[in-house]
C-alpha positions in Angstrom: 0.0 0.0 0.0 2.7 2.6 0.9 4.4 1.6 -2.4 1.1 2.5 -4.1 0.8 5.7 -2.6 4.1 6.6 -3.0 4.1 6.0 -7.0 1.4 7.8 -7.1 2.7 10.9 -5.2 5.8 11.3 -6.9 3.4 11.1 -10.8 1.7 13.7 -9.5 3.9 16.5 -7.4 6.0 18.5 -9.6 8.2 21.2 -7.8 7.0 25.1 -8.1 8.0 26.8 -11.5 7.4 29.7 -13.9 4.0 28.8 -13.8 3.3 28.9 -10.2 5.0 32.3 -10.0 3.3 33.8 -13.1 0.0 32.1 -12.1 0.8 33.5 -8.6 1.3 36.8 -9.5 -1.5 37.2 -11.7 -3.7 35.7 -8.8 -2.0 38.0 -6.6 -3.0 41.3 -9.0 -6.6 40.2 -9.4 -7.3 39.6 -5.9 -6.2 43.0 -5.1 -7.9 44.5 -7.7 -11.0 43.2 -6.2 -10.3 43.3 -2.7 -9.4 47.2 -3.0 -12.4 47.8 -5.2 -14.7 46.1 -2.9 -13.2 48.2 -0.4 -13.2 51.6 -1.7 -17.5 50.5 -2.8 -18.3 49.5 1.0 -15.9 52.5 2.1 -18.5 54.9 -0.2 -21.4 53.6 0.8 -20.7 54.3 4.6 -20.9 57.5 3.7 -24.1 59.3 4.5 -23.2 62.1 1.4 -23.4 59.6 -1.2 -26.9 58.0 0.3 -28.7 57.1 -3.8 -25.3 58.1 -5.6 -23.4 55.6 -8.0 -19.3 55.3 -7.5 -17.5 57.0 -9.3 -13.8 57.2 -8.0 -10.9 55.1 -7.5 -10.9 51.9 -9.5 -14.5 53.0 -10.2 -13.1 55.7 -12.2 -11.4 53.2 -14.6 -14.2 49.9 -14.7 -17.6 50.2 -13.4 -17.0 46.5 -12.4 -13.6 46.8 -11.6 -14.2 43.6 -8.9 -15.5 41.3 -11.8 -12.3 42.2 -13.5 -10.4 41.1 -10.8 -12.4 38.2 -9.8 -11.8 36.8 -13.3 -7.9 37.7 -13.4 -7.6 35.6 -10.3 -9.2 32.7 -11.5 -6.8 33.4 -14.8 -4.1 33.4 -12.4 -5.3 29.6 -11.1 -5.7 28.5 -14.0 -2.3 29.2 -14.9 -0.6 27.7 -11.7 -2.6 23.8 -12.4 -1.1 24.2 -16.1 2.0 22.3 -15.3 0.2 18.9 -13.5 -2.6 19.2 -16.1 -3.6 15.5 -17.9 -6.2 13.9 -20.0 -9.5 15.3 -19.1 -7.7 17.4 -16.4 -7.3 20.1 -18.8 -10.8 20.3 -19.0 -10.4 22.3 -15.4 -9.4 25.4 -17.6 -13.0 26.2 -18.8 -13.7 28.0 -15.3 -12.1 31.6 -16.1 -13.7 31.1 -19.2 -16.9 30.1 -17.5 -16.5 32.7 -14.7 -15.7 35.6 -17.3 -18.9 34.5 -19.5 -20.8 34.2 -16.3 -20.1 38.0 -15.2 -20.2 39.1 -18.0 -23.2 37.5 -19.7 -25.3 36.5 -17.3 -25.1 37.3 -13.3 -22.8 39.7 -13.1 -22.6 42.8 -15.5 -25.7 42.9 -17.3 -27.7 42.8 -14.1 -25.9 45.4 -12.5 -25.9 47.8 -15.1 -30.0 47.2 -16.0 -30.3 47.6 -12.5 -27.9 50.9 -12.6 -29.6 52.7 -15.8 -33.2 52.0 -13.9 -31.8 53.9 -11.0 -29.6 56.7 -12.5 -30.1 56.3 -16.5 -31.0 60.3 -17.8 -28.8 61.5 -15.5 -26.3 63.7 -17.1 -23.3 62.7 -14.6 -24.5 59.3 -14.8 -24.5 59.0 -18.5 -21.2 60.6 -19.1 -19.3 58.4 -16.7 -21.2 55.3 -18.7 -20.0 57.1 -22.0 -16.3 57.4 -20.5 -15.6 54.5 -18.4 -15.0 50.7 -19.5 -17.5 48.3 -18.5 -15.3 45.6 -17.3 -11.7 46.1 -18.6 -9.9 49.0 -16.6 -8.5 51.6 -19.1 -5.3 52.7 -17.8 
């Protein structure tokens, strides 16, 4: 048995590489990027001033779903670390940034928000012109 297990261990670990540290550090980047932007949105709407006013600073000034971004970067950055013990059908496991970036942006995440955001402050001349300037999901730099 403890031959089995240990053949079967030493198929399966491969030591840390490029991967893990590029996967890492693209995990790394898109966990901030949400953390921070979650932050800065609970951070705005503890303040009493901007009580029925939309976000429109920090990374909000550069994405008006600068978490999504981040949420999908990080699960890029996942993806990218498994690459090198990836086999057969394992690879299969790569679909979920795809998924999760289809997900936000087709389904749950974007369009829901921003139907939900034109109903509240569509006509709005402020509103409409940070629409006009600011990516939806992307950050521009």
């Amino acid at each position: 048995m403890a031959a089995a297990l240990a053949a079967i261990t030493s198929n399966t670990r491969k030591p840390l590489g490029l991967f893990a540290l590029v996967g890492f550090l693209i995990w790394a980047f898109g966990f901030a990027i949400e953390a921070i932007a979650d932050a800065q949105k609970s951070h705005f709407r503890a303040d009493p001033v901007n009580r029925g006013k939309f976000i429109q600073s920090g990374l909000w000034a550069r994405s008006r779903h600068p978490n999504y971004f981040g949420e999908i970067v990080l699960w890029i950055g996942v993806a990218i670390i498994a690459v090198p013990v990836l086999q057969g059908w394992q690879w299969a496991t790569l679909i979920s940034p795809i998924f999760v970036a289809l997900l936000l942006n087709l389904i749950s995440g974007v369009p829901m928000l921003e139907k939900r955001a034109d109903e509240k402050w569509g006509g709005q001349e402020d509103y409409e012109a940070y629409k006009a300037r600011t990516p939806a999901l992307i950050p521009r730099i």
